[in-house]
Phi, psi and omega in degrees: 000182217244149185282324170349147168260082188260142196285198191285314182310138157261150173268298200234077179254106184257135200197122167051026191314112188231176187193126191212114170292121172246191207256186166304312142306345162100034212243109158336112164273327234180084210239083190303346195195118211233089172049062158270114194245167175146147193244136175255118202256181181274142163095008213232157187250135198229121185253117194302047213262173180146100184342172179279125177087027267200314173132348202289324186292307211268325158316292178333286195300351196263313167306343156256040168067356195286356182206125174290148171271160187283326188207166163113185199231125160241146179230123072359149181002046166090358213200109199330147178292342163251053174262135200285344186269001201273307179336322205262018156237069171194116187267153149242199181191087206259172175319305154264143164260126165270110198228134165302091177335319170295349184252146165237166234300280174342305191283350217256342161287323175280305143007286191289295175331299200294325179292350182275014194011028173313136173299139179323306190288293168345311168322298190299323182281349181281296177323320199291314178287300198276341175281357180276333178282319203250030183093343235217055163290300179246055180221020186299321180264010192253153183308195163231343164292324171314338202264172186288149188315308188300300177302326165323330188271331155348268170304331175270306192325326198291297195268304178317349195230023183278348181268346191081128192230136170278355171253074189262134178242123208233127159231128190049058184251020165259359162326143145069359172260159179275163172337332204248016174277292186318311178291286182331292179311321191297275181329317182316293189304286160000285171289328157298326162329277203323332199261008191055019155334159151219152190250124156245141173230116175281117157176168212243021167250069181321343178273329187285327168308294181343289216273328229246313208264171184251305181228130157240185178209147201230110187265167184157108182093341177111016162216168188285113182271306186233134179230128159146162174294165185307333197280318165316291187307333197256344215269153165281110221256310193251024123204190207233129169255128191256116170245123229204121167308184171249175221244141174315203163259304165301323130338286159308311161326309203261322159324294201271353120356279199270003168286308185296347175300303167256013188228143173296134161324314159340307225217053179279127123264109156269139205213170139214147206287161151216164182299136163291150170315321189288357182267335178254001146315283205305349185274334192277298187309286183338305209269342189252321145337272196312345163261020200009082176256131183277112162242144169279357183254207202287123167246160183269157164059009164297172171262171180284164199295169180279313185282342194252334169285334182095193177278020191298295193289352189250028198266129178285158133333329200281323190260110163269151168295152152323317175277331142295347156289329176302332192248011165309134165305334191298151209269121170255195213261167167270144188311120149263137156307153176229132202264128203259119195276152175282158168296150187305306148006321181303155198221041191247156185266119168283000174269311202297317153307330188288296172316312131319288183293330130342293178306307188284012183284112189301326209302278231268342165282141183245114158252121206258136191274123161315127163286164173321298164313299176342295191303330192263323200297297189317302168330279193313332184255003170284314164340307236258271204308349162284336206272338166298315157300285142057297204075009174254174168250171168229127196279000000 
C-alpha cells in the first residue's frame, strides 16, 4: 500500500455524477454513468476498478472536462475540470497513448513541454530526467512509432508527468511492461504519493491496485459497488491469522491443544506464508545480476541480430554511399580522350590519312567563294528538279 500521508483536503469532489449517452434522435442509449458520488484527497493513491464498460473510462473523461456530464456535480483543485489553468496541474496517461510517431523521445517531450510553457532550459533538463527515469536513455534518437507497446507506455508514462502535474490520472499504465517495468511504475506512483501528488489508477491488474492504492472504488454497471480502503474491503471479519517462526513439535502440540479447547477442529489451518509471484520474481532476477549469470532467453539493452539490421554496421571504406559521392570535395580530373590504336591488320594508307587529316585541319582549309554565275547555275537546276517533282515543266 502506498507510504503516503493523504490529508483531509480534496482534490476531487464527485456528487449525483451521472452521464447518459443518447442516440442520433436525442433518445437514451446508454446510462454510462449513475449517480456517483465519491471524493479524492491529496496525497492520496485512489483506484479506479471495474470490468469493461463499467463507467471508469467515462468517469475519467469527464474529470478531465473532455465530456460533459448529463447531470451532477465536479470540482478539481476546487474547480470546473474545464477551467483552463485547473488543465494545467493535471498529468495524464490515456489507455492508448497518442504520440507524433516522428518525433523521438527528445522531441516528443520537448513538444508537450513547450505546449505547457515550460522555459527552454528547464524544458530540457526535465526531459533529460525523465527519459533517464523511464529507461529509454538509449532508445532516446529512435522514431517513437518505432517502439514497442511497452517502450510506448514508457514514454507517454514520461510525457504525462513532464508539467509535474499535482493530479495524475493513469489508465493502464502497466499494459504491455515486463515485471521489472512493472515494479519500477508501482515505485513511481509511490513516490509521487510521498511528494504528496495525488494518483488516481484506472487498471484491471488487481495485484497492482493491491500494492499501490490507499482507497478504491468498484464500479458496475455505471454505479458504485464498493468504496473503501483495501485493508476495510479485503480483511476476513471471522477469522485470524497467527504468524509465528518456526515452531518445535513439541511446541506446535501444545499451541493446536489450546486452540481446539475453543475452536472446532474444521476450522483449523496451518500454512506457511508466502511471497506473491511478483516478489519472488524480482528477487530471482536481483540474485542472477549480482551472480553475473549468463542467460540465453530475454535481456534488456541487446542490439538486434546483424542479419535483421542488414550491412548498415558492415560498409567497407572502398564502398561509398551515394550521397556521399555527391556532395564530395574531391577535385575531379579532366576529361582526357582516349585515342583507340588500329588493329596491326590494317591495311589504310597512312600518307593518304596524313593527308586528309591536313586537309581537315580549320588552319590550313582553303575556302573557296562561289561567283555570281556559280550561284544562278545552281539556282536554275535546283528549279528544274522541283518542278520535276512536281510534276510540271519549266517554261
Amino acid at each position: 500500500m502506498s507510504a503516503s500521508t493523504p490529508t483531509h483536503e480534496n482534490v476531487i469532489v464527485v456528487r449525483g455524477l451521472t452521464k447518459v449517452f443518447k442516440d442520433f434522435w436525442g433518445r437514451p442509449k446508454a446510462r454510462a454513468v449513475d449517480s456517483v458520488d465519491f471524493e479524492v484527497r491529496r496525497g492520496e493513491v485512489f483506484g479506479l476498478l471495474g470490468p469493461n464498460g463499467s463507467g471508469k473510462s467515462t468517469t475519467v473523461k469527464m474529470l478531465l472536462g473532455l465530456l460533459f456530464p448529463t447531470k451532477g456535480h465536479i470540482e478539481v483543485f476546487g474547480r470546473s475540470p474545464r477551467h483552463v489553468a485547473t488543465k494545467a496541474k493535471i498529468g495524464y496517461l490515456p489507455e492508448e497513448s497518442y504520440l507524433y510517431k516522428y518525433l523521438d523521445s527528445t522531441e516528443t517531450l520537448d513538444f508537450f513541454g513547450n505546449l505547457f510553457s515550460i522555459p527552454g532550459k528547464e524544458r530540457s533538463q526535465r526531459t533529460e530526467q525523465l527519459i533517464e527515469m523511464v529507461g529509454l536513455s538509449q532508445a532516446r534518437r529512435r522514431q517513437v512509432g518505432e517502439f514497442s507497446k511497452g517502450m510506448q507506455r514508457r514514454i507517454g508514462l514520461a510525457q504525462a508527468l513532464v508539467n509535474d502535474p499535482d493530479l495524475v490520472i493513469l489508465d493502464e499504465p502497466t499494459a504491455g511492461l515486463d515485471p521489472i517495468g512493472c515494479r519500477e511504475v508501482k515505485d513511481l506512483i509511490l513516490a509521487l504519493a510521498k511528494r504528496g501528488k495525488t494518483v488516481i489508477l484506472s487498471s484491471h491488474l488487481l495485484s497492482d491496485v493491491e500494492d499501490v492504492c490507499d482507497r478504491v472504488v468498484i464500479y458496475y454497471g455505471g454505479k458504485i459497488q464498493a468504496l473503501g480502503t483495501l485493508q476495510e474491503l479485503l480483511a476476513t471479519p471471522d477469522a485470524m491469522r497467527i504468524t509465528t517462526p518456526i515452531l518445535s513439535r513439541p511446541t506446535m502440540t501444545r499451541v493446536l491443544e489450546a486452540i481446539r479447547a475453543d475452536v472446532a477442529d474444521d476450522k483449523i489451518r496451518i500454512d506457511t506464508p508466502t511471497q506473491n509471484l511478483e516478489a519472488y520474481f524480482l528477487n530471482v532476477v536481483k540474485r542472477a545480476r549480482e551472480n553475473e549469470a549468463q542467460t540465453s532467453g530475454a535481456t534488456s539493452g541487446n542490439r538486434v541480430a546483424a542479419y535483421l539490421r542488414g550491412d548498415a554496421d558492415q560498409i567497407s571504406p572502398a564502398t561509398d554511399r551515394v550521397l556521399d559521392r555527391l556532395t564530395s570535395a574531391a577535385v575531379v580530373p579532366p576529361f582526357e580522350p582516349t585515342t583507340i590504336a588500329a588493329p596491326a591488320t590494317s591495311a589504310i594508307d597512312q600518307a593518304k590519312l596524313a593527308s586528309l587529316s591536313t586537309a581537315e585541319t580549320p588552319s590550313q582549309t582553303t575556302t573557296v567563294q562561289p561567283t555570281p554565275a556559280t550561284k544562278a547555275a545552281s539556282l536554275s537546276e535546283a528549279n528544274e528538279k522541283l518542278s520535276g517533282l512536281l510534276g510540271g515543266s519549266k517554261k
